[in-house]
N, C-alpha and C positions, 0 to 999 in steps of 0.2 A: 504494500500500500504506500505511495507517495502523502505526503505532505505539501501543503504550498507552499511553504516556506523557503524550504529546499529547491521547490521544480522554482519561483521566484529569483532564487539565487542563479541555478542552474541558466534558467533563462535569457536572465541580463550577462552571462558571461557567454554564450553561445551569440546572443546580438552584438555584446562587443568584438567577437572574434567575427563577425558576421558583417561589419562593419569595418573592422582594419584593413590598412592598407598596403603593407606588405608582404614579400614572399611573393616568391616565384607564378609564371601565369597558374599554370597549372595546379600548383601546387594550392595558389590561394583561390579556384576555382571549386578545388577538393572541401577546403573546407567552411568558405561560403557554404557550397552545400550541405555537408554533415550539419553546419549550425543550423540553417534554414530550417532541415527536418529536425530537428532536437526543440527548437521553438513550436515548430507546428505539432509537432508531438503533445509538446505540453500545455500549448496552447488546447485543444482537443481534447487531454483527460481533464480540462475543468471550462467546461464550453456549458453544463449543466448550470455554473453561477450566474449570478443577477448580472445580467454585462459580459458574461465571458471572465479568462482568465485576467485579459489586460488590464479590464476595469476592476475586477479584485485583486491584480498587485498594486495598481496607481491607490487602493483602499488600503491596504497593508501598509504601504510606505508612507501615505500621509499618519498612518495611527500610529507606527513605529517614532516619526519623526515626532509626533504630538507628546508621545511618552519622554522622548527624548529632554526636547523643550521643557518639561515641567518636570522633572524627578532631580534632583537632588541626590549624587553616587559619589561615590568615592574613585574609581575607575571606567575604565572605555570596556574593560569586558563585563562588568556587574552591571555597566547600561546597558548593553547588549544584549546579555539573557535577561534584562527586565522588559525590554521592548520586542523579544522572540516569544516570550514567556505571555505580553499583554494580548500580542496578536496573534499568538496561537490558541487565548482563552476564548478570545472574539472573533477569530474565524467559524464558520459555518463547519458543523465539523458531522459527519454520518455517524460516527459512537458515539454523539454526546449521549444519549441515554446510558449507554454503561459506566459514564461518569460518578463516584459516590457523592465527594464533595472535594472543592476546592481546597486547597492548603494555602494556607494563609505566602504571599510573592516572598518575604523574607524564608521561610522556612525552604523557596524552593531556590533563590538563591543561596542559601547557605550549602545546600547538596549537591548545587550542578559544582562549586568551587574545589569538592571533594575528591 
């Protein structure tokens, strides 16, 4: 099972390589196309959301940044898994019923640093 956070990441780095401009004809012809399909790939497993994928990452990334903007951290990686942490609670998610209960964000930064 994917995640979108991951297929998000995945994404913007297959546009970026999909987008640059060097390397050889053929060679950067190759991989235009591998990223082409790796975007439209992942564009497609979440084509089922409000908007498509691209309008649920452009959602992701303004709510990551939102977290960003107002939290108060000690470090660049403890704001990281609190804004991976925010928007993985608030994305749209197919097992949220097998969810029991949230654990309080401190509790689960303290364990991802473990």
């Amino acid at each position: 099972m994917h995640d979108i956070i991951s297929d998000i990441i995945d994404w913007d780095q297959a546009q970026k390589t999909y987008l640059a401009g060097e390397g050889q004809t053929g060679e950067r012809y190759n991989q235009r196309l591998e990223a082409a399909d790796l975007m439209a790939e992942i564009e497609a497993r979440w084509h089922h959301l409000p908007g498509g994928f691209r309008a649920e990452r452009m959602r992701v990334k303004i709510h990551i940044q939102a977290v960003a903007d107002t939290t108060l951290v000690a470090s660049r990686e403890e704001l990281c898994w609190l804004a991976i942490a925010a928007a993985s609670v608030w994305l749209p998610n197919q097992v949220r019923a097998e969810v029991v209960s949230p654990q309080p964000l401190t509790a689960f930064l303290r364990d991802s640093r473990a």
